[in-house]
N, C-alpha and C positions, 0 to 999 in steps of 0.2 A: 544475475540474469544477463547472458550475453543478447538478449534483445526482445521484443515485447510477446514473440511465439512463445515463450517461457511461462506465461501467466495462466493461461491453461494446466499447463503442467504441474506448477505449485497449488494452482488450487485443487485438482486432481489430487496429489499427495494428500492435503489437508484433510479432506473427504475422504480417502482411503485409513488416515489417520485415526479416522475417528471423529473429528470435527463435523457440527453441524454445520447445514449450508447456511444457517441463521448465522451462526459464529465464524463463516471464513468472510461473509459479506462483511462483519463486524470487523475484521480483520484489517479484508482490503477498502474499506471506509474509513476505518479509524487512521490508517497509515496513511492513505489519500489527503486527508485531512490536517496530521500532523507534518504532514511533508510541505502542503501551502503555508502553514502557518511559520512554519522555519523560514519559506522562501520570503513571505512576505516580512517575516521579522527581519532578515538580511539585508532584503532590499530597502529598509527605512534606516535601517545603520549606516550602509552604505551609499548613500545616494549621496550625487553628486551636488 
């Protein structure tokens, strides 16, 4: 994504894919989610 007008876009795709709107929410929730858990796993390895 070159920046956050894109998110429209892909979830547009998704829907046009064929994907429920029940399953792109799953989607961008689930990634939502495992992307704080990476940050916050990061940040307890690396802390100062």
């Amino acid at each position: 994504m070159k920046d956050v007008t894109s998110v429209s876009k892909i979830t547009q795709e998704l829907l046009n894919a064929g994907y429920s709107f029940e399953d792109v929410t799953k989607i961008w929730g689930g990634n939502l989610m495992r992307v704080m858990r990476e940050v916050e796993a990061f940040k307890e390895t690396y802390r100062a």
